[in-house]
C-alpha positions in Angstrom: 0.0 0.0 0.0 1.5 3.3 -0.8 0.9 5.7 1.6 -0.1 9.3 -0.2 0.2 11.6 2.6 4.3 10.5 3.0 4.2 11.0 -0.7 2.8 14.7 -1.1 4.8 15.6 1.8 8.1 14.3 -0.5 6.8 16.1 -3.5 6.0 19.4 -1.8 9.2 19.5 0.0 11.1 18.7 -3.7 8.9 20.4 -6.0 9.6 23.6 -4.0 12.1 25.2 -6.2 9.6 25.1 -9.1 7.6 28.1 -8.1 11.3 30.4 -7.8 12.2 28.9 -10.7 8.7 30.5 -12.5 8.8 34.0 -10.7 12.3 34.1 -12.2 11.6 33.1 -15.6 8.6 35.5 -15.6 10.5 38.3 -15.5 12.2 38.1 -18.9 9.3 35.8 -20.6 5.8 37.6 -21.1 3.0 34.9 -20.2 3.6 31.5 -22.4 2.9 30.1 -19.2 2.0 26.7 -21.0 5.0 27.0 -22.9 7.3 27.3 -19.8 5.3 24.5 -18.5 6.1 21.9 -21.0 9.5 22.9 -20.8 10.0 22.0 -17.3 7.9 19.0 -17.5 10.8 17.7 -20.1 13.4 18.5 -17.7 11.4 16.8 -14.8 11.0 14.0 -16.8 14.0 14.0 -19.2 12.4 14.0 -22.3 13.1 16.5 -25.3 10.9 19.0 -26.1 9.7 20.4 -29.8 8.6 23.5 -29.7 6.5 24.4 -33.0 5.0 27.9 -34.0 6.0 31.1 -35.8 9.0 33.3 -35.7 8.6 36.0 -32.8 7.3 33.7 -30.3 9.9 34.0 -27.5 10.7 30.5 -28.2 14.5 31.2 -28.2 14.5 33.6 -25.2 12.3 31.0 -23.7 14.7 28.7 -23.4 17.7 30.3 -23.0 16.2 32.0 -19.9 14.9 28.9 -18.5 18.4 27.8 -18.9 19.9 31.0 -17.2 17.5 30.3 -14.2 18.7 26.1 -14.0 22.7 27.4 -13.9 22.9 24.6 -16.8 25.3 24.4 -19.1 23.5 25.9 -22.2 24.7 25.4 -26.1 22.4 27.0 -29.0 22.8 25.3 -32.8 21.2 27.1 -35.5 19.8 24.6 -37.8 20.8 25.6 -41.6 20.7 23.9 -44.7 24.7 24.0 -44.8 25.1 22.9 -41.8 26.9 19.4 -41.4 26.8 16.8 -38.8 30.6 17.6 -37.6 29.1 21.0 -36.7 26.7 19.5 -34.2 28.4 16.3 -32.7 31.7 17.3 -33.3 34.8 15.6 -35.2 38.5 14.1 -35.5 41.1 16.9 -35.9 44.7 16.0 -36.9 47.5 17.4 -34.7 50.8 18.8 -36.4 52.4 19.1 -32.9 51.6 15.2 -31.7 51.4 13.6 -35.3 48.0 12.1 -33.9 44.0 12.9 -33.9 42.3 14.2 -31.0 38.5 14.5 -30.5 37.1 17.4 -30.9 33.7 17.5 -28.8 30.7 19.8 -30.6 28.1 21.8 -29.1 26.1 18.9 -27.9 27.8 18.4 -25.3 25.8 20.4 -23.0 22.8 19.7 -20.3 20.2 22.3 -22.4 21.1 22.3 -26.4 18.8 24.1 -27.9 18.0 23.2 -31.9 17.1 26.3 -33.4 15.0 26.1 -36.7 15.5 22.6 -36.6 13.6 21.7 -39.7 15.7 24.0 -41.4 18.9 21.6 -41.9 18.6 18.4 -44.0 18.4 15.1 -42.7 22.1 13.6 -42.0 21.9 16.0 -39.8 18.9 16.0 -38.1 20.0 12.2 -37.6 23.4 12.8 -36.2 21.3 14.0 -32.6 19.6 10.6 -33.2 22.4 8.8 -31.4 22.8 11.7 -28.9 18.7 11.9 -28.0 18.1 8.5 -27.6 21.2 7.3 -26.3 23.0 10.2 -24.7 25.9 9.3 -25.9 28.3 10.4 -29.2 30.2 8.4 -31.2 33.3 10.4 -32.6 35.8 8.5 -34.9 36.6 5.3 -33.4 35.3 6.5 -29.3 32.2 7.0 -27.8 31.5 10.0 -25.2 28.5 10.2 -22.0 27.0 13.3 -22.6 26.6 15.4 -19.7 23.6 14.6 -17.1 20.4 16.0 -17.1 21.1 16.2 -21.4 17.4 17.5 -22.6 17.3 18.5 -26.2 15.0 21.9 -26.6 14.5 22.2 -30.4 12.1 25.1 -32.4 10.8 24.3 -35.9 8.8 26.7 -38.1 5.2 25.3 -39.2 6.2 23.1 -42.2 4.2 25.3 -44.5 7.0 27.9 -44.1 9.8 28.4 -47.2 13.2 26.6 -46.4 11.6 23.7 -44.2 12.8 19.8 -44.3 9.7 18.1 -42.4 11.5 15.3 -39.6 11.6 11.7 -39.9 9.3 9.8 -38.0 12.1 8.3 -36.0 13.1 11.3 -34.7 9.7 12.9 -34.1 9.0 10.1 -31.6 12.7 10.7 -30.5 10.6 14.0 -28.5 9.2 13.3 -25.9 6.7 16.5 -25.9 6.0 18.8 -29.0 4.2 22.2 -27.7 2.3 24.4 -30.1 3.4 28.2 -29.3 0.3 30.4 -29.9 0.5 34.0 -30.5 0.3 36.2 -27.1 -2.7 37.8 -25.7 -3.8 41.6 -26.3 -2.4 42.5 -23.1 0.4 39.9 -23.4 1.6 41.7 -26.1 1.4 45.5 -24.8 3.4 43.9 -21.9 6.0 43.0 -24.7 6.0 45.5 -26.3 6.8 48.3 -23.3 8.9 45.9 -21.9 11.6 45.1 -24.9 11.7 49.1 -25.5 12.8 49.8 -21.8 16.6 50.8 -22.1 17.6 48.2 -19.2 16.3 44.6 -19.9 16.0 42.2 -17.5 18.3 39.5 -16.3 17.1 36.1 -14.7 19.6 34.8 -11.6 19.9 31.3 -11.1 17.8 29.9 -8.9 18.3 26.4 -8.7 21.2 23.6 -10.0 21.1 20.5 -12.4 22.1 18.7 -9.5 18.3 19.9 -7.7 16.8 19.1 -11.1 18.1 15.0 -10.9 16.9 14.7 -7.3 13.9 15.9 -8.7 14.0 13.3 -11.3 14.2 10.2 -8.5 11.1 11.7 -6.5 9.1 11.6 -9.8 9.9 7.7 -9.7 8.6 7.2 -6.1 5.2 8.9 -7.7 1.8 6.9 -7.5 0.2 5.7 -10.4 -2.1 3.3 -9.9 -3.4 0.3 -12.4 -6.4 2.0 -13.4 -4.1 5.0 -14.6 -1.9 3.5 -16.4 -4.4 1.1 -18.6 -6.4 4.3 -19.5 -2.9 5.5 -20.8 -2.1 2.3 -22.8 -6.1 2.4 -24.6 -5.3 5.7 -25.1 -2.3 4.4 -27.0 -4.0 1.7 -28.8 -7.1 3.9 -29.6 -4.7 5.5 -31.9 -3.0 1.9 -33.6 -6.5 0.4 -33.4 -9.4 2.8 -33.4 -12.5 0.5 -34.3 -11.5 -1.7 -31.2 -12.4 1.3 -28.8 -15.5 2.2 -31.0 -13.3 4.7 -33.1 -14.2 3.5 -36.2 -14.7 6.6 -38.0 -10.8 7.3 -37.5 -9.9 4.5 -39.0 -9.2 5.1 -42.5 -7.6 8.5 -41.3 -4.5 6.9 -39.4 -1.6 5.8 -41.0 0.3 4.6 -38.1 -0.6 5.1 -34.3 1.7 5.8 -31.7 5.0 3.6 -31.0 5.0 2.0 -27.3 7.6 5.1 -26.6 4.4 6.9 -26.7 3.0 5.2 -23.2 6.2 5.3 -21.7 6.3 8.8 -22.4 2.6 9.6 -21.3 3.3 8.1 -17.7 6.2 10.1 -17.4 4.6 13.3 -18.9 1.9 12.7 -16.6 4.1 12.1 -13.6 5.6 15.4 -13.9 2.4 17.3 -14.1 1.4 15.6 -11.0 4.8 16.7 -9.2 4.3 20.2 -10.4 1.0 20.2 -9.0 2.3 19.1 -5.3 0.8 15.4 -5.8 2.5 12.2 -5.0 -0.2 10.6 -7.3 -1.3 10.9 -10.8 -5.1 11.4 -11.7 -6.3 10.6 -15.0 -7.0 14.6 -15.7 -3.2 14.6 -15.7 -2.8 12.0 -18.5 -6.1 13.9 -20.6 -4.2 17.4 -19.7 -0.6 16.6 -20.9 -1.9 14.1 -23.9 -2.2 15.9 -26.6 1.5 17.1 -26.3 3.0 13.8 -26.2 0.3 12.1 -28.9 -0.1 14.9 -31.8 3.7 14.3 -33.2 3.7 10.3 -33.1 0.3 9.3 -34.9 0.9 9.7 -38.2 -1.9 10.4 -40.9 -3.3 8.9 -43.7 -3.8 10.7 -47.0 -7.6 10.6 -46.8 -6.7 12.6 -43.7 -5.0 15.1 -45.4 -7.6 15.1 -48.3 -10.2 15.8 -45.3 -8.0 18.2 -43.6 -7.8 16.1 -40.7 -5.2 17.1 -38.1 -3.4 15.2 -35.9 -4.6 17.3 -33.2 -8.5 16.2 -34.5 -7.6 12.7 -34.3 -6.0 13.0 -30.7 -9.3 15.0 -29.5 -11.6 12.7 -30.6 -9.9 9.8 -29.1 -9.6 11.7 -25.3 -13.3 12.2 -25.8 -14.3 8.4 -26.6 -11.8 6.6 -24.2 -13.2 5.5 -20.9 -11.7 7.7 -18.4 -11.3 5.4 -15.2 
Protein backbone atom coordinates (compact mmCIF):
# COMPACT_ATOMS: atom_id res chain seq x y z
CA UNK A 1 0.00 0.00 0.00
CA UNK A 2 1.52 3.28 -0.82
CA UNK A 3 0.93 5.75 1.56
CA UNK A 4 -0.14 9.30 -0.17
CA UNK A 5 0.19 11.62 2.62
CA UNK A 6 4.33 10.51 3.00
CA UNK A 7 4.21 11.00 -0.74
CA UNK A 8 2.78 14.65 -1.15
CA UNK A 9 4.84 15.62 1.79
CA UNK A 10 8.09 14.29 -0.53
CA UNK A 11 6.81 16.08 -3.52
CA UNK A 12 5.98 19.44 -1.82
CA UNK A 13 9.21 19.54 -0.03
CA UNK A 14 11.14 18.67 -3.70
CA UNK A 15 8.87 20.40 -6.02
CA UNK A 16 9.64 23.64 -4.00
CA UNK A 17 12.12 25.21 -6.15
CA UNK A 18 9.59 25.10 -9.05
CA UNK A 19 7.57 28.14 -8.10
CA UNK A 20 11.26 30.43 -7.81
CA UNK A 21 12.21 28.85 -10.71
CA UNK A 22 8.73 30.47 -12.48
CA UNK A 23 8.76 33.98 -10.72
CA UNK A 24 12.34 34.13 -12.25
CA UNK A 25 11.56 33.08 -15.61
CA UNK A 26 8.60 35.47 -15.63
CA UNK A 27 10.50 38.33 -15.50
CA UNK A 28 12.16 38.06 -18.87
CA UNK A 29 9.30 35.79 -20.61
CA UNK A 30 5.80 37.61 -21.06
CA UNK A 31 3.03 34.89 -20.17
CA UNK A 32 3.57 31.53 -22.43
CA UNK A 33 2.94 30.07 -19.21
CA UNK A 34 2.01 26.66 -21.01
CA UNK A 35 5.04 26.97 -22.89
CA UNK A 36 7.32 27.30 -19.76
CA UNK A 37 5.30 24.53 -18.54
CA UNK A 38 6.06 21.95 -20.98
CA UNK A 39 9.53 22.85 -20.84
CA UNK A 40 10.02 22.03 -17.27
CA UNK A 41 7.86 19.03 -17.48
CA UNK A 42 10.84 17.67 -20.11
CA UNK A 43 13.39 18.54 -17.74
CA UNK A 44 11.38 16.80 -14.80
CA UNK A 45 10.97 13.99 -16.81
CA UNK A 46 14.04 13.98 -19.23
CA UNK A 47 12.44 13.96 -22.25
CA UNK A 48 13.09 16.48 -25.29
CA UNK A 49 10.90 18.96 -26.13
CA UNK A 50 9.71 20.39 -29.82
CA UNK A 51 8.57 23.50 -29.65
CA UNK A 52 6.48 24.37 -33.02
CA UNK A 53 5.03 27.95 -33.98
CA UNK A 54 6.04 31.12 -35.84
CA UNK A 55 8.97 33.33 -35.74
CA UNK A 56 8.55 36.00 -32.77
CA UNK A 57 7.26 33.69 -30.27
CA UNK A 58 9.86 33.99 -27.46
CA UNK A 59 10.69 30.50 -28.16
CA UNK A 60 14.53 31.16 -28.23
CA UNK A 61 14.52 33.57 -25.21
CA UNK A 62 12.29 31.01 -23.70
CA UNK A 63 14.69 28.70 -23.43
CA UNK A 64 17.70 30.26 -23.04
CA UNK A 65 16.20 32.02 -19.92
CA UNK A 66 14.91 28.89 -18.51
CA UNK A 67 18.40 27.79 -18.88
CA UNK A 68 19.86 31.04 -17.21
CA UNK A 69 17.55 30.32 -14.15
CA UNK A 70 18.67 26.13 -14.01
CA UNK A 71 22.67 27.43 -13.93
CA UNK A 72 22.91 24.58 -16.83
CA UNK A 73 25.31 24.35 -19.12
CA UNK A 74 23.45 25.93 -22.15
CA UNK A 75 24.68 25.44 -26.10
CA UNK A 76 22.37 26.97 -28.98
CA UNK A 77 22.82 25.28 -32.76
CA UNK A 78 21.17 27.10 -35.55
CA UNK A 79 19.83 24.55 -37.80
CA UNK A 80 20.76 25.58 -41.56
CA UNK A 81 20.67 23.94 -44.75
CA UNK A 82 24.74 23.96 -44.75
CA UNK A 83 25.09 22.85 -41.78
CA UNK A 84 26.87 19.40 -41.36
CA UNK A 85 26.82 16.85 -38.79
CA UNK A 86 30.59 17.64 -37.59
CA UNK A 87 29.12 21.00 -36.68
CA UNK A 88 26.68 19.52 -34.22
CA UNK A 89 28.43 16.26 -32.67
CA UNK A 90 31.67 17.30 -33.28
CA UNK A 91 34.84 15.55 -35.24
CA UNK A 92 38.52 14.14 -35.47
CA UNK A 93 41.08 16.92 -35.86
CA UNK A 94 44.69 15.98 -36.91
CA UNK A 95 47.52 17.44 -34.71
CA UNK A 96 50.82 18.76 -36.44
CA UNK A 97 52.38 19.13 -32.86
CA UNK A 98 51.65 15.17 -31.69
CA UNK A 99 51.36 13.59 -35.25
CA UNK A 100 48.03 12.07 -33.93
CA UNK A 101 43.98 12.93 -33.92
CA UNK A 102 42.27 14.24 -31.05
CA UNK A 103 38.50 14.47 -30.54
CA UNK A 104 37.07 17.42 -30.91
CA UNK A 105 33.72 17.52 -28.78
CA UNK A 106 30.71 19.75 -30.64
CA UNK A 107 28.14 21.84 -29.13
CA UNK A 108 26.11 18.88 -27.92
CA UNK A 109 27.79 18.45 -25.26
CA UNK A 110 25.82 20.39 -22.95
CA UNK A 111 22.82 19.74 -20.29
CA UNK A 112 20.18 22.31 -22.41
CA UNK A 113 21.07 22.33 -26.37
CA UNK A 114 18.78 24.13 -27.88
CA UNK A 115 18.05 23.16 -31.87
CA UNK A 116 17.06 26.27 -33.39
CA UNK A 117 15.00 26.14 -36.74
CA UNK A 118 15.50 22.61 -36.63
CA UNK A 119 13.61 21.66 -39.74
CA UNK A 120 15.68 24.02 -41.41
CA UNK A 121 18.91 21.59 -41.87
CA UNK A 122 18.58 18.39 -44.01
CA UNK A 123 18.39 15.08 -42.74
CA UNK A 124 22.08 13.63 -41.99
CA UNK A 125 21.93 16.01 -39.78
CA UNK A 126 18.89 16.01 -38.11
CA UNK A 127 19.96 12.23 -37.61
CA UNK A 128 23.38 12.83 -36.16
CA UNK A 129 21.26 13.95 -32.59
CA UNK A 130 19.60 10.61 -33.19
CA UNK A 131 22.44 8.76 -31.41
CA UNK A 132 22.81 11.74 -28.89
CA UNK A 133 18.74 11.92 -28.05
CA UNK A 134 18.07 8.46 -27.62
CA UNK A 135 21.23 7.26 -26.33
CA UNK A 136 22.95 10.20 -24.70
CA UNK A 137 25.92 9.26 -25.89
CA UNK A 138 28.27 10.44 -29.21
CA UNK A 139 30.24 8.43 -31.19
CA UNK A 140 33.26 10.43 -32.56
CA UNK A 141 35.83 8.47 -34.94
CA UNK A 142 36.60 5.30 -33.36
CA UNK A 143 35.34 6.50 -29.35
CA UNK A 144 32.24 7.03 -27.75
CA UNK A 145 31.55 10.01 -25.24
CA UNK A 146 28.52 10.21 -21.99
CA UNK A 147 26.97 13.32 -22.59
CA UNK A 148 26.58 15.36 -19.67
CA UNK A 149 23.65 14.61 -17.10
CA UNK A 150 20.44 15.99 -17.09
CA UNK A 151 21.09 16.15 -21.43
CA UNK A 152 17.40 17.51 -22.57
CA UNK A 153 17.31 18.46 -26.23
CA UNK A 154 14.97 21.93 -26.61
CA UNK A 155 14.48 22.20 -30.43
CA UNK A 156 12.13 25.07 -32.36
CA UNK A 157 10.79 24.34 -35.89
CA UNK A 158 8.82 26.71 -38.06
CA UNK A 159 5.24 25.34 -39.17
CA UNK A 160 6.19 23.08 -42.16
CA UNK A 161 4.19 25.31 -44.53
CA UNK A 162 6.98 27.89 -44.14
CA UNK A 163 9.83 28.38 -47.16
CA UNK A 164 13.16 26.59 -46.40
CA UNK A 165 11.57 23.65 -44.15
CA UNK A 166 12.79 19.83 -44.25
CA UNK A 167 9.71 18.11 -42.40
CA UNK A 168 11.50 15.34 -39.57
CA UNK A 169 11.61 11.70 -39.88
CA UNK A 170 9.32 9.80 -38.05
CA UNK A 171 12.08 8.35 -35.96
CA UNK A 172 13.07 11.30 -34.70
CA UNK A 173 9.72 12.92 -34.11
CA UNK A 174 9.03 10.11 -31.56
CA UNK A 175 12.65 10.70 -30.49
CA UNK A 176 10.63 13.98 -28.46
CA UNK A 177 9.20 13.30 -25.85
CA UNK A 178 6.69 16.48 -25.94
CA UNK A 179 5.98 18.75 -28.95
CA UNK A 180 4.17 22.20 -27.69
CA UNK A 181 2.30 24.38 -30.05
CA UNK A 182 3.37 28.22 -29.29
CA UNK A 183 0.25 30.36 -29.91
CA UNK A 184 0.51 34.04 -30.47
CA UNK A 185 0.29 36.21 -27.05
CA UNK A 186 -2.73 37.78 -25.73
CA UNK A 187 -3.77 41.57 -26.35
CA UNK A 188 -2.41 42.52 -23.05
CA UNK A 189 0.43 39.94 -23.40
CA UNK A 190 1.58 41.72 -26.07
CA UNK A 191 1.42 45.47 -24.84
CA UNK A 192 3.44 43.92 -21.86
CA UNK A 193 5.99 42.98 -24.66
CA UNK A 194 6.01 45.53 -26.28
CA UNK A 195 6.83 48.28 -23.34
CA UNK A 196 8.91 45.88 -21.90
CA UNK A 197 11.59 45.10 -24.94
CA UNK A 198 11.70 49.14 -25.49
CA UNK A 199 12.77 49.84 -21.85
CA UNK A 200 16.56 50.80 -22.12
CA UNK A 201 17.61 48.18 -19.24
CA UNK A 202 16.28 44.59 -19.92
CA UNK A 203 15.96 42.23 -17.55
CA UNK A 204 18.27 39.47 -16.28
CA UNK A 205 17.14 36.13 -14.67
CA UNK A 206 19.56 34.77 -11.62
CA UNK A 207 19.88 31.32 -11.10
CA UNK A 208 17.81 29.87 -8.86
CA UNK A 209 18.32 26.41 -8.71
CA UNK A 210 21.20 23.61 -9.95
CA UNK A 211 21.14 20.46 -12.43
CA UNK A 212 22.11 18.71 -9.47
CA UNK A 213 18.28 19.89 -7.70
CA UNK A 214 16.85 19.06 -11.10
CA UNK A 215 18.09 15.00 -10.89
CA UNK A 216 16.91 14.73 -7.34
CA UNK A 217 13.86 15.87 -8.69
CA UNK A 218 14.02 13.33 -11.25
CA UNK A 219 14.18 10.20 -8.53
CA UNK A 220 11.06 11.72 -6.51
CA UNK A 221 9.14 11.64 -9.83
CA UNK A 222 9.88 7.74 -9.73
CA UNK A 223 8.64 7.24 -6.14
CA UNK A 224 5.23 8.91 -7.66
CA UNK A 225 1.82 6.94 -7.50
CA UNK A 226 0.24 5.69 -10.43
CA UNK A 227 -2.12 3.30 -9.92
CA UNK A 228 -3.44 0.34 -12.41
CA UNK A 229 -6.45 1.97 -13.44
CA UNK A 230 -4.07 5.03 -14.59
CA UNK A 231 -1.86 3.51 -16.42
CA UNK A 232 -4.42 1.09 -18.55
CA UNK A 233 -6.39 4.29 -19.48
CA UNK A 234 -2.89 5.45 -20.79
CA UNK A 235 -2.07 2.30 -22.82
CA UNK A 236 -6.12 2.45 -24.57
CA UNK A 237 -5.31 5.65 -25.07
CA UNK A 238 -2.27 4.41 -26.97
CA UNK A 239 -3.96 1.71 -28.81
CA UNK A 240 -7.06 3.93 -29.62
CA UNK A 241 -4.72 5.46 -31.85
CA UNK A 242 -3.04 1.91 -33.63
CA UNK A 243 -6.49 0.36 -33.44
CA UNK A 244 -9.39 2.80 -33.41
CA UNK A 245 -12.48 0.45 -34.34
CA UNK A 246 -11.47 -1.69 -31.17
CA UNK A 247 -12.36 1.31 -28.78
CA UNK A 248 -15.46 2.22 -31.04
CA UNK A 249 -13.32 4.72 -33.09
CA UNK A 250 -14.16 3.51 -36.16
CA UNK A 251 -14.66 6.64 -37.99
CA UNK A 252 -10.84 7.28 -37.48
CA UNK A 253 -9.89 4.45 -39.05
CA UNK A 254 -9.19 5.13 -42.47
CA UNK A 255 -7.60 8.47 -41.33
CA UNK A 256 -4.48 6.94 -39.39
CA UNK A 257 -1.62 5.76 -40.98
CA UNK A 258 0.34 4.65 -38.12
CA UNK A 259 -0.56 5.07 -34.35
CA UNK A 260 1.66 5.82 -31.71
CA UNK A 261 5.03 3.64 -30.99
CA UNK A 262 5.03 2.00 -27.29
CA UNK A 263 7.62 5.15 -26.58
CA UNK A 264 4.36 6.91 -26.71
CA UNK A 265 3.00 5.21 -23.23
CA UNK A 266 6.23 5.31 -21.69
CA UNK A 267 6.28 8.76 -22.37
CA UNK A 268 2.58 9.61 -21.26
CA UNK A 269 3.28 8.13 -17.72
CA UNK A 270 6.19 10.11 -17.43
CA UNK A 271 4.61 13.32 -18.91
CA UNK A 272 1.89 12.70 -16.55
CA UNK A 273 4.13 12.11 -13.63
CA UNK A 274 5.63 15.41 -13.95
CA UNK A 275 2.35 17.29 -14.13
CA UNK A 276 1.40 15.57 -11.04
CA UNK A 277 4.76 16.66 -9.24
CA UNK A 278 4.28 20.25 -10.41
CA UNK A 279 0.96 20.23 -9.05
CA UNK A 280 2.31 19.08 -5.34
CA UNK A 281 0.76 15.39 -5.77
CA UNK A 282 2.46 12.15 -5.04
CA UNK A 283 -0.22 10.63 -7.32
CA UNK A 284 -1.26 10.92 -10.81
CA UNK A 285 -5.05 11.39 -11.75
CA UNK A 286 -6.35 10.60 -14.98
CA UNK A 287 -7.03 14.57 -15.65
CA UNK A 288 -3.21 14.63 -15.71
CA UNK A 289 -2.76 12.03 -18.47
CA UNK A 290 -6.14 13.89 -20.58
CA UNK A 291 -4.22 17.38 -19.65
CA UNK A 292 -0.58 16.59 -20.90
CA UNK A 293 -1.90 14.06 -23.90
CA UNK A 294 -2.16 15.93 -26.60
CA UNK A 295 1.48 17.08 -26.34
CA UNK A 296 3.04 13.80 -26.17
CA UNK A 297 0.32 12.13 -28.91
CA UNK A 298 -0.15 14.87 -31.81
CA UNK A 299 3.73 14.25 -33.18
CA UNK A 300 3.67 10.27 -33.09
CA UNK A 301 0.31 9.27 -34.94
CA UNK A 302 0.88 9.73 -38.23
CA UNK A 303 -1.93 10.38 -40.89
CA UNK A 304 -3.26 8.90 -43.74
CA UNK A 305 -3.82 10.68 -47.03
CA UNK A 306 -7.63 10.61 -46.85
CA UNK A 307 -6.72 12.58 -43.71
CA UNK A 308 -4.97 15.15 -45.41
CA UNK A 309 -7.64 15.12 -48.28
CA UNK A 310 -10.25 15.78 -45.31
CA UNK A 311 -8.01 18.20 -43.57
CA UNK A 312 -7.84 16.08 -40.73
CA UNK A 313 -5.23 17.14 -38.13
CA UNK A 314 -3.40 15.20 -35.89
CA UNK A 315 -4.63 17.29 -33.24
CA UNK A 316 -8.53 16.18 -34.48
CA UNK A 317 -7.64 12.74 -34.30
CA UNK A 318 -5.97 13.00 -30.69
CA UNK A 319 -9.32 14.99 -29.47
CA UNK A 320 -11.62 12.71 -30.58
CA UNK A 321 -9.87 9.82 -29.06
CA UNK A 322 -9.65 11.72 -25.32
CA UNK A 323 -13.33 12.18 -25.81
CA UNK A 324 -14.28 8.39 -26.59
CA UNK A 325 -11.78 6.64 -24.24
CA UNK A 326 -13.19 5.48 -20.95
CA UNK A 327 -11.71 7.67 -18.39
CA UNK A 328 -11.27 5.40 -15.23
Amino acid sequence: MHDVRALNDLVTRESAFVSDLTSEIGKVVVGQSLMIERILIGLLAGGHVLLEGVPGLAKTLTVRTVCDAISAKFSRIQFTPDLLPADVIGTTIYSQQTGEFKSKLGPVFANLVLADEINRAPAKVQSALLEAMQEKQVTIGDTTYRLPEPFVVLATQNPIEQEGTYPLPEAQMDRFMLMIRVNYPTREEELKVMERMTQPATQSVSPVTTPERLMEARKVLRDIYVDDRVKNYIVDVVFATREPEQKGLKDLSSLIEYGASPRASIALNMAARAHAFLRQRGYVTPEDVKAIGPDVLRHRVVLSYEAEAEEVTAEDVVRRVFEVVEVP
